[in-house]
N, C-alpha and C positions, 0 to 999 in steps of 0.2 A: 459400464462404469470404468474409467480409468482410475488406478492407484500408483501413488507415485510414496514410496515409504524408504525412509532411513534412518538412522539410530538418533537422530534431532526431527525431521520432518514427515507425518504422515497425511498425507491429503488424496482425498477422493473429490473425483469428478463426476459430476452424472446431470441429469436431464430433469431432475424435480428432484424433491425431499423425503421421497417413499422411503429409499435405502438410508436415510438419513441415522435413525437410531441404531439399524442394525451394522453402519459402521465403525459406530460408537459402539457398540460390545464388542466388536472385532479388535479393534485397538485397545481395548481393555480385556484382551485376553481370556472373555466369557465367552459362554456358548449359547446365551438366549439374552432376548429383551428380559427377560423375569429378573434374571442374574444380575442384569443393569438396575433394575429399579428395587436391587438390593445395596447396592454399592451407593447409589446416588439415594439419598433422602428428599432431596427438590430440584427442580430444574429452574431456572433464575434467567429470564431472558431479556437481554436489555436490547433494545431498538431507537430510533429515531421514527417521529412522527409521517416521513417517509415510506419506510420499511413497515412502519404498520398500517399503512392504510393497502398497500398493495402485496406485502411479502407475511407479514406474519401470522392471518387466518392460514395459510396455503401450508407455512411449517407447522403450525402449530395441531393439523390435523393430523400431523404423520411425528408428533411426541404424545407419550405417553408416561406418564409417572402420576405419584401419588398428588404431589402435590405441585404446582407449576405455577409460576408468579412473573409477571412481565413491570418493567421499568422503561417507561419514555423518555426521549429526551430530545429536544427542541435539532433541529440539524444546520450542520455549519459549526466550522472549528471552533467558535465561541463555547460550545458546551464542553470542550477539552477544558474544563478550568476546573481551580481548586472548590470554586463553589459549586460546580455539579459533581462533582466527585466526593465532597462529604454530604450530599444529598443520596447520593446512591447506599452509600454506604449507612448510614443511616436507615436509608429503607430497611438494608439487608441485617441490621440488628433489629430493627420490628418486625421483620418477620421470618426472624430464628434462622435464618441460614446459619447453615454450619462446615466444620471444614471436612463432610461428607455431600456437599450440595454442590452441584456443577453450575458454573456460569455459562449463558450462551449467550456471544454474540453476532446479532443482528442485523448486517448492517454495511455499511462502506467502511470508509478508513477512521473515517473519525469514531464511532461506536465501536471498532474493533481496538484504539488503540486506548479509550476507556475503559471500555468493560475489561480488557485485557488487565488494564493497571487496578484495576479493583479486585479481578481475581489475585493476582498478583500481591494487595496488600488485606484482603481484608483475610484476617485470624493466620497474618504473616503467609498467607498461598493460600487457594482454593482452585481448584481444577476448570479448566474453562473449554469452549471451543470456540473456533472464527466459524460463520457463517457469510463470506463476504456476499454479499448480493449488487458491488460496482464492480466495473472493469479494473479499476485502479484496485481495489481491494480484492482482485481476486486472481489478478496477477504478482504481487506486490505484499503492499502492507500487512495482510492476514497471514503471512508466511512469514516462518523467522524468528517470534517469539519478541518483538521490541514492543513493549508499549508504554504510554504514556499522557503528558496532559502539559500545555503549555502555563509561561507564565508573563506577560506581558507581549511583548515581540518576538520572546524568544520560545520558540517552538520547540515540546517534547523535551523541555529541559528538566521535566522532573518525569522518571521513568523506572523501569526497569527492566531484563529482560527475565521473561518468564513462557515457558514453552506451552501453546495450548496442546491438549491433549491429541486434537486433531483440526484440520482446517478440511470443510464439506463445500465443494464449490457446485451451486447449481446455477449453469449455462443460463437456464430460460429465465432466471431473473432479470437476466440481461436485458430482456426488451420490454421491460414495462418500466424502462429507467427514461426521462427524458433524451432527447439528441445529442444535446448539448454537452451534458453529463457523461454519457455513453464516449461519445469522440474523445471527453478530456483527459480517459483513461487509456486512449490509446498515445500518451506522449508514454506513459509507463512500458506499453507493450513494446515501441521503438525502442526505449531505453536497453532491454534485454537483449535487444538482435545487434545492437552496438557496441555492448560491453562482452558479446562472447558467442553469436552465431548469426555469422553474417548471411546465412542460409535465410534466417527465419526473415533478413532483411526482404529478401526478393520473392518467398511468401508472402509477405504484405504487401507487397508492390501487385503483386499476378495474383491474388485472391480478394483485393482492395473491393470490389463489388461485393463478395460472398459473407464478408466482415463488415460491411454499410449496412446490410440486409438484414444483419446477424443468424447469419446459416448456422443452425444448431452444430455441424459436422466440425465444421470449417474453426468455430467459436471452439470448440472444444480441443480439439488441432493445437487451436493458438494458445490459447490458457495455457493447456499442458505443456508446452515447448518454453513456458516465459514459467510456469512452476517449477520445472524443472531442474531450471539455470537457479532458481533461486535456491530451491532446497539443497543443491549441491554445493552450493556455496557457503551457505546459512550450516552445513554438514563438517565445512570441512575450516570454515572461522565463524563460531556461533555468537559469540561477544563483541562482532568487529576490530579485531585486532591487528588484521592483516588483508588477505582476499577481500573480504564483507564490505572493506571502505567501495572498492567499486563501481557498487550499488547505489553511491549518491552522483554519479551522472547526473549533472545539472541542477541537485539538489542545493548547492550551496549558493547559488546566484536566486534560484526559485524561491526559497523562504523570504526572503526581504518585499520580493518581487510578488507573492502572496499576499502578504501580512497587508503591503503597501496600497496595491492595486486593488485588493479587492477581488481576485479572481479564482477560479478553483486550482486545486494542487496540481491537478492533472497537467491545466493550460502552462502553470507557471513552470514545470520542471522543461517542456516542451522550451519554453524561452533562454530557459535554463542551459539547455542542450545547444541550442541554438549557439550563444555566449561562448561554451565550450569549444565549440567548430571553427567561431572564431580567435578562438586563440592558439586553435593549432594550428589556422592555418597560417596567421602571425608567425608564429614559431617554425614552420613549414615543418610539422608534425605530421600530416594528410597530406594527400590531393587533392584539388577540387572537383574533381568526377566525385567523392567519396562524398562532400557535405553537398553537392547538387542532389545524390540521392535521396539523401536527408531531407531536401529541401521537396524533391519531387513526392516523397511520403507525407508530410505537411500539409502541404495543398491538396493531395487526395482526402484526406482526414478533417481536411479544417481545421490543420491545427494551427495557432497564433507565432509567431514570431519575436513580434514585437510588443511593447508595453505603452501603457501612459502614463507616467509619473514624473514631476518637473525635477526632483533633486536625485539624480545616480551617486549624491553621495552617502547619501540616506541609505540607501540599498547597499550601498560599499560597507557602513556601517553593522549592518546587520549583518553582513558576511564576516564581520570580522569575529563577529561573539558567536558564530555558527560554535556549538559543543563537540563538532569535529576537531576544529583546529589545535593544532599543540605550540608550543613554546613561540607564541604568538607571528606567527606564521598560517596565512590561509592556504588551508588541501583541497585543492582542488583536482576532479576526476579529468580526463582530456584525452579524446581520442587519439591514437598515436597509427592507426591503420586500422583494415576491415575487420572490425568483430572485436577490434582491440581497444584496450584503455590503459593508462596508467593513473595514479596519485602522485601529483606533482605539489612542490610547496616552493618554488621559485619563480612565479611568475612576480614579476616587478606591479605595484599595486599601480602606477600609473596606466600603466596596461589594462589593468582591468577596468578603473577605474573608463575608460576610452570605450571598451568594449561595450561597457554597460551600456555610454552613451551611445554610442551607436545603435543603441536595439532599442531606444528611444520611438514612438512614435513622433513624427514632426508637427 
């Protein structure tokens, strides 16, 4: 089992859900499961109709408590909304949860970044944990303490940040996940090796077989190296105030480019990234040996490039109401060399505006 712990982030690593409760009394500073199922009154686990057909009998033999209650929810960011969210909550007043009952979430990104905001608001905080079971969530989203639930277009605009207790990454989830799904998560893992170890770049390049295959060894290698970066980060600006912004590599182009397209989070930040590359190299920020390798990870991966959507101003639009931005002005993240990135808020919108089209499919 790898552990990766610090005064904001504890997360463990492992191969199934056996060790699962008992590192949940670890991080709670007990000495037995007994001592857990005195501190917690209920276990509360919410999922996607996903995650329970394939992952939730598998955790649910390896929790143990008095009383344990699970909540579904249809998958796809549409259940990010204000109407499954006073559905849950709801649930959790019929059936007595209290602010002695743990939440557990289930799930990929979108179930970690609800149930997140529910522990988060129901009886003002309740104790939670990530259990991500995608690649994008278990690199990424389940780390960090951000959760939330959209409101139109605009993504994650009602939030909060609230720390789970612990995030439990188990590996072998990983391959009872579709291809499709699996690959999307790896625009997030590139994302890491771009913004702060150009190392883990050419690990992905020379291990790109062992990571198709999902080699238990190899998967757990890579998580941990992309957890890492984040908990360190997420360690040392936990509110995003400074370092943390970052993290949204290709995020601010990808939201529109989601909402719009239709496509998962994963593909869109990957496009995201993409956009990015070019406008450093606009800028001559980079080289282009630097975004060819970009481009040679892509094509090993499958991963998307480009979009189809007729209006890039539409997209320009939604970038501009990104909840990043300040004194209306878009932040944007931008490679500036290997491993490096900066926050830029100068790029001219006509600029971008060119960029977008260009990543146009014809």
């Amino acid at each position: 089992m790898e552990r990766i712990i610090n005064n904001t982030c504890k997360i463990y690593i492992d191969e199934g859900y056996r060790s699962f409760q008992k590192c949940l009394y670890e991080v709670c500073n007990l000495n037995s499961i007994e001592e857990l199922n005195k501190k917690y009154d209920a276990y509360f686990v919410i999922c996607d109709y996903n995650t329970y057909n394939y992952q939730l009998y598998n955790m649910m033999t390896h929790l143990h408590g008095s009383y344990i209650y699970e909540y579904i929810i249809n998958p796809g960011e549409d259940s990010k909304s204000l109407e499954d969210y006073e559905r849950i909550i709801t649930y959790c007043k019929k059936v007595n949860l209290s602010r002695k009952s743990l939440i557990i979430a289930l799930g990929g990104g979108v179930v970690g970044d609800l149930a997140g905001f529910v522990a988060a608001t129901y009886m003002r905080g309740i104790d939670y944990v990530q259990i991500p079971t995608s690649l994008l969530a278990q690199v990424d989203s389940s780390i960090g303490g951000k959760t939330g639930i959209n409101l139109g277009n605009s993504k994650n605009i009602i939030g909060a940040f609230h720390q789970p207790k612990m995030t439990f990454i188990n590996v072998e989830s990983l391959k009872t996940l579709p291809e499709k799904e699996y690959l999307s998560g790896m625009g997030e893992v590139i994302k890491y090796a771009l913004i702060k170890d150009y190392d883990l770049l050419n690990y992905l390049i020379d291990n790109y077989e062992d990571i198709l295959d999902i080699k238990t060894s190899t998967m757990i290698n890579m998580v941990r190296r992309c957890a890492q970066i984040k908990a360190d980060i997420v360690n040392e600006d936990e509110k995003e105030g400074g370092l943390r912004r970052i993290l949204n590599l290709g995020h601010t182009f990808a939201h529109g480019i989601e909402k719009l397209c239709n496509i998962s989070h994963g593909e869109a930040v990957t496009i995201g990234i993409n956009m990015a590359f070019k406008l450093s190299l606009r800028k001559n920020l980079i080289e282009p040996e630097y975004y060819n390798k970009f481009l040679e990870l892509c094509e090993k991966f499958q991963l998307p490039l480009n979009f189809n959507y007729e209006d890039e101003k539409e997209i320009f639009n939604i970038m501009k109401n990104d909840k990043k931005n300040s004194f209306n002005k878009i932040n944007l993240v931008l490679p500036v060399g290997k491993g490096n990135v900066e926050v830029v808020d100068n790029i001219e919108e006509d600029l971008i505006i060119d960029v977008i089209k260009e990543c146009k499919n014809a």
